[in-house]
N, C-alpha and C positions, 0 to 999 in steps of 0.2 A: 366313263360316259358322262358326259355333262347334260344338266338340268334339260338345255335348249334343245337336243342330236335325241331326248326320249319323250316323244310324242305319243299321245292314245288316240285311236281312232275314234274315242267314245269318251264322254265328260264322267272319271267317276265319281265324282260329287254329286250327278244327279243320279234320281230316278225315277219308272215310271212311277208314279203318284198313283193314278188311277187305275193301273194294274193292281196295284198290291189296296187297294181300298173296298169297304168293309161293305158301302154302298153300290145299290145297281146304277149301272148309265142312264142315263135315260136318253132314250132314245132323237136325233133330231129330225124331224117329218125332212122326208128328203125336197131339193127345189126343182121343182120340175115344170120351174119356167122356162118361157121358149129363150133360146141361143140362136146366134147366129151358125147358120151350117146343118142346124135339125132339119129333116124331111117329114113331109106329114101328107097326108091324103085328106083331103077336104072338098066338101060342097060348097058352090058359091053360092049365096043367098041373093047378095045383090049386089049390083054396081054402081059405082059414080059416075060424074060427068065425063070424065077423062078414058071411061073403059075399062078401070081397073077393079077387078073384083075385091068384096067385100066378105069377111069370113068372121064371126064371133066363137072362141076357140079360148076357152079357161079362163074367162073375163078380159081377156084381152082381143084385141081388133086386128084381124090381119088382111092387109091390102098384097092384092095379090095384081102383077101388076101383067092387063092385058087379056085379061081374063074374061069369058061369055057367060052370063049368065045362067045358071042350072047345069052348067058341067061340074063333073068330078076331075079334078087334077091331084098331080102328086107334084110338090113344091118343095123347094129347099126356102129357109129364112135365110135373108141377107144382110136384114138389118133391124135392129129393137130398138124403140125411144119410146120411153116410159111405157104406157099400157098399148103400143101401137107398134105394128111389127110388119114390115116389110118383105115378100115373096116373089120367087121367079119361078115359073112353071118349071121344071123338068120332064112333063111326059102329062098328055090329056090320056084320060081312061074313059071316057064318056063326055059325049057334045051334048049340049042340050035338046029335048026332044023336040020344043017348041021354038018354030021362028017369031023374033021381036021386031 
């Protein structure tokens, strides 16, 4: 059998390191910022000029687009740019109770 035809599925020069070490992990805080594709259920506070409701939601802003103000919706994210995050209704759960 030559050198090339005996292949490992696994490097054995390495290993795990941090398996076999003396030290705890420490832990890393998970990110549980918004993605595109999450769903979330939110009240709208307020709108802009366009219609599009406005949502403050773990320091970041989310426009949610189409939206009346003082409903409950349940939204998927469509799109994130920096602290500013983009939504599309999937389903109202409550209209607002007051006409604007």
């Amino acid at each position: 059998m030559t050198r090339q035809q005996k292949k490992h599925s696994w490097n054995p020069y390495t290993s795990d390191v941090q398996r076999f070490s003396i030290y705890p992990r420490i832990q890393q805080p998970r990110d549980e910022s918004l993605k595109p594709g999450m769903i979330l259920t939110l009240n709208i506070n307020d709108v802009d000029q366009k219609g599009n409701g406005i949502v403050s939601f773990k320091d970041k802003t989310i426009i949610v687009y189409e939206a009346s103000l003082g409903s409950k919706v349940k939204v998927r994210i469509s799109r994130v740019a920096g602290d500013t995050a983009y939504a599309e209704i999937i389903e109202t759960l409550s209209e607002a109770d007051e006409t604007y």
